[in-house]
LONU-374860 format. One record per residue (C-alpha): residue in one letter; x, y, z. Coordinates in steps of 0.05 Angstrom, whole numbers, plus 5000, padded with zeros to 4 digits. Example, Ala and Ser with C-alpha at 12.3 -4.5 7.8 and 13.67 -1.06 7.14 Angstrom:
BEGIN
a524649105156;s527349795143;
END
This chain:
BEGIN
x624936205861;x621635605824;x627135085806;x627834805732;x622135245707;x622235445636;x619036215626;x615536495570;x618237195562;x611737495548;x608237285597;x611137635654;x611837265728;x607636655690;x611435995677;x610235375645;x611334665675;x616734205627;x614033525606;x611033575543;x609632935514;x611333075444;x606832455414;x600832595386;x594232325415;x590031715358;x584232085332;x577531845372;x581031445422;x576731775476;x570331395431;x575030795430;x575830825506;x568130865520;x566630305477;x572229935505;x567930045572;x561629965552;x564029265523;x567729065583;x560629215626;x556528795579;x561828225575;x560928205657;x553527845648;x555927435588;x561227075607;x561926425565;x562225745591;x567625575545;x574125935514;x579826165549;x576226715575;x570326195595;x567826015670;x571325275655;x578425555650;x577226025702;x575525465749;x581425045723;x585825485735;x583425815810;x583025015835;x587724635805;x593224625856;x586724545911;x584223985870;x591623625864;x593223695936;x586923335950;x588022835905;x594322635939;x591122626005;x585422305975;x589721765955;x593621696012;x587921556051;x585320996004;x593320665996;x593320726076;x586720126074;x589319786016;x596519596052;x593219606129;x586619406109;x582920006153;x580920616136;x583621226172;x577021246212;x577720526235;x585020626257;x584421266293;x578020916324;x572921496317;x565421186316;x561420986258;x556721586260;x560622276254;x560922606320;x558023276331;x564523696320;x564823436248;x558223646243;x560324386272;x566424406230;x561824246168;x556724876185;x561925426201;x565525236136;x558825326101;x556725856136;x562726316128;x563026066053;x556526366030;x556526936084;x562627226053;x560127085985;x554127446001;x557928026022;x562328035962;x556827985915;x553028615945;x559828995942;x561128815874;x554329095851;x555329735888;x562229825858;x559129725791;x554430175806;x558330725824;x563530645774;x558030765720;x555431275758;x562031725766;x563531725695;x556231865668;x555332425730;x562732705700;x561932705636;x554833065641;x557933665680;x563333755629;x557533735568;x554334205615;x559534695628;x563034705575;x555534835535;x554035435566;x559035865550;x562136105483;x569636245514;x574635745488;x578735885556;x573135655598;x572235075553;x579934845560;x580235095634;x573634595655;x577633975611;x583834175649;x581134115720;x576733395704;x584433135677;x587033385744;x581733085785;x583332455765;x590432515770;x588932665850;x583632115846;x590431675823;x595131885877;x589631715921;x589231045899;x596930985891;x596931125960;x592330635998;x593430005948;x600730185935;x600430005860;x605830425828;x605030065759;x600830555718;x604131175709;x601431865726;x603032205650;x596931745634;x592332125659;x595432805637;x593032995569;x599533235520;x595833845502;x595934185574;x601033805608;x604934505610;x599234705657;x601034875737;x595834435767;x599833825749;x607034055778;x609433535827;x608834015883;x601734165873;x600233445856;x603633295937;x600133805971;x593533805932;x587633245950;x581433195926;x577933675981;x582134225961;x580234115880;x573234105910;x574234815939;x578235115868;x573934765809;x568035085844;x571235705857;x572535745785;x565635565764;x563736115808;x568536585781;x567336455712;x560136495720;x558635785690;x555135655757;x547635825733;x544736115802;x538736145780;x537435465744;x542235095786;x543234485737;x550734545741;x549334535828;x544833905809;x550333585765;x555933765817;x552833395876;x551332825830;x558532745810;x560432785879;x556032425916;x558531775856;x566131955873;x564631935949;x561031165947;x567331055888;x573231325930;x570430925998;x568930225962;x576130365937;x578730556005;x574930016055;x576729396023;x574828776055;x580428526114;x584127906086;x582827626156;x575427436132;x578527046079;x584026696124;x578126486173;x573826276118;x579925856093;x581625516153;x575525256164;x573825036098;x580924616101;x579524346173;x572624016143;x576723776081;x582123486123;x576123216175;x572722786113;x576022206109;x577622186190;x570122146202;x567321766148;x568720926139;x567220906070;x571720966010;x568021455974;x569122036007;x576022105995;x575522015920;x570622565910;x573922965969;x579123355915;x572123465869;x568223815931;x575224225959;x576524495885;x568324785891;x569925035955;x576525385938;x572225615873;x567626005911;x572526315961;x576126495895;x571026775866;x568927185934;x575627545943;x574627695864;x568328045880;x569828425936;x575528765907;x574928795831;x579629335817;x585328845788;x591428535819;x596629125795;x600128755747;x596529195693;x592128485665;x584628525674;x581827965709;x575727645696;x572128025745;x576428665746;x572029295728;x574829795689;x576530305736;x582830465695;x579530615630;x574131015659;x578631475693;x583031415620;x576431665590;x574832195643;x581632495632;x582132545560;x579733245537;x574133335498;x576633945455;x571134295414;x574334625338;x574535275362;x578735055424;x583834875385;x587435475369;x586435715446;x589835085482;x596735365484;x594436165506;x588635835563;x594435415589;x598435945606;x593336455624;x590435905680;x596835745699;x598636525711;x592536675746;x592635995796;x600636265811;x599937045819;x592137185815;x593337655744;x586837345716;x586937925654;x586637775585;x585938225539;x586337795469;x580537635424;x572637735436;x572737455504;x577737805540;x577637885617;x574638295660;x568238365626;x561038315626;x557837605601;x555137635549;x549537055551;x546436555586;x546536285645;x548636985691;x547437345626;x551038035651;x554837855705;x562338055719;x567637575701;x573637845733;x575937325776;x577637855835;x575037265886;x579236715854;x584936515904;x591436265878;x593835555898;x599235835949;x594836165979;x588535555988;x595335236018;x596835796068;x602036046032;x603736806021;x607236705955;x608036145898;x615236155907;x614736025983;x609235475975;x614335155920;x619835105970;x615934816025;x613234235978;x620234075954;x622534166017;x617033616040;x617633205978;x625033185995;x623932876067;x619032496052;x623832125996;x629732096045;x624431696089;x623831216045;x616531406008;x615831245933;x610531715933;x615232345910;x618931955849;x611231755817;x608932495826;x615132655783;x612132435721;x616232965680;x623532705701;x621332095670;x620532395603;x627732835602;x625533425652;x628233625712;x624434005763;
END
């Protein structure tokens, strides 16, 4: 028996998930988000020189402790010949040309320097890329689908399972950066959040193979996958094939060990300057060439993992992952979905539990024959649909409940934040 489920008594063995958000969504803030995007792309090649968002600050403020601590050995180097009257070099009697493992020093530090910002600057481009690529491959199978069919239920259903995607695509990265800040309700739109796919339980046990296997069972099901024109099959692989190159740029990040190397020996040819050089001018512009040094390692770890810092603040090189998949999520509700939100909620939700996919309200009820194109007179009858508990191996909903608390429970008790931030509805007065 589900736990802390609230039933609709007309709906029979069908229940609704608690967590409404009772606020109701800005007018056009999906257009807001995608111009929000599409100026945060552009501003990426025009970054001013000046300004506090400008290349100037950014370099002041990524070097200025280098540039200090420099300074001060700088200094000390020059105070040490004005009260002994040698330089460093004299004293620790090295010879007046630099010897060959300052020269080695000097060509590892530059050549791990630009190797990893080569490196960085190819992965930044491909996460770009990608990024771009997701949301334009996502958004054209949901004009697509939701297009070519006249059913308000299939309409809702196809925003319902793109919300859900990315609230697996979330947990996913919640779970290899370990960034709890952004909470999951933000990717659950208020209008469906009553809908089964985002319980807590299914949320745990779902991933984004298994939403793989029921969006395109439903597509299948619902006869929105034209067999014969096979633009949705097109559209489908794109979308996938962008979330694949996404999810593993997002996944394989570079090792911080490349970094560490690349810092040691860019400090053991700072530290080596004034220890292998006579003259006095090294250590004055020795702060000036470690802050450019430090600048570019800066800027390389920037680049090779631009998805933000998890403090919620968008760095000058973050892309905007999180507003893409806050665009993605939002719904795109035609007029004459309107009135059908609350009745396709609960008749997905009932099917996806118990496999009743009848409905027998309005023009379009279920089973019946479609009416139009693409499969113009096919069955829609949903007799090959499986229910969630039973893609999980379960027998029953109420068995495949159990087992995820059950799970969810352990997993807590071990110590995993991973249950509490799948419980987005305690956090808004629900218990489940």
């Amino acid at each position: 028996m589900a736990v802390g489920v609230m039933e609709t008594p007309d709906l029979g063995l069908y229940s609704l998930v608690p967590g409404e958000d009772k606020e109701d969504k800005e007018r056009g803030a999906r257009q807001k988000l995608l111009r929000s995007i599409g100026r945060r792309v552009r501003s990426m090649s025009s970054i001013p020189s000046c300004g506090s968002n400008g290349t100037i600050c950014w370099i002041i403020t990524s070097t200025w402790r280098v540039f200090l601590a420099y300074s001060f050995y700088g200094g000390g180097c020059i105070a040490f010949w004005y009260y002994t009257g040698q330089t460093p070099h004299e004293a620790l009697g090295f010879p007046e040309r630099p010897s060959t493992l300052s020269a080695t020093i000097q060509f590892l530090a530059a050549f791990l320097t630009g190797l990893t910002m080569t490196e960085a600057a190819a992965r930044y481009k491909a996460a770009m890329a990608s990024l771009l690529e997701f949301r334009d491959a996502t958004e054209a199978l949901r004009v697509s689908l939701c297009s070519s069919t006249g059913d308000a239920k299939m309409r809702v259903s196809v925003q319902i399972f793109i919300a859900w995607m990315m609230c697996l695509f979330q947990k996913s990265i919640v779970f290899y950066t370990e960034d709890f800040s952004e909470s999951l309700r933000t990717f659950i739109p208020n209008e469906v959040c009553h809908c089964v796919l985002y319980r807590p339980e299914v949320l745990w046990n779902y991933d984004f193979t298994e939403f793989q296997y029921v969006f395109s069972n439903f597509m299948l099901q619902s006869q929105l996958w034209d067999k014969k024109e096979k633009m949705i099959e097109k559209l489908w692989q794109r979308m996938l094939s962008a979330f694949k190159v996404l999810h593993e740029l997002l996944q394989v990040r570079s090792p911080t060990t490349k970094f560490t190397v690349g810092k040691i020996a860019v400090n053991l040819f700072l530290l080596s300057i004034p220890l292998v050089n006579a003259d006095l001018c090294s250590p004055c512009i020795l702060p000036v060439v470690a802050a450019m040094f430090y600048c570019v390692l800066r800027l390389s770890a920037e680049l090779a993992d631009p998805w933000g810092d998890g403090t919620g603040s968008m760095g000058m090189h973050d892309l905007p992952l999180l507003e893409v998949m806050k665009f993605l999520s939002s719904p795109s509700f035609a007029e004459a979905d309107m009135s059908e939100i609350e009745s396709t909620v609960q008749w997905l939700s009932r099917g996806l539990q118990t496999g009743n996919w009848t409905y027998s309200t309005g023009e379009n009820q279920i089973p019946r024959n479609k009416a139009t194109d693409p499969n113009k007179g096919e069955m829609i009858d949903f007799k090959s649909m499986r229910t969630l508990a039973e893609v999980a191996g379960f027998t029953s909903w109420e068995s495949f409940l159990a087992a995820q608390s059950q799970d969810m429970a352990v997993a807590e008790r071990n110590g995993r934040r991973m249950p509490t931030y799948l419980r987005w509805n305690v956090e808004y007065g629900y218990a489940v």
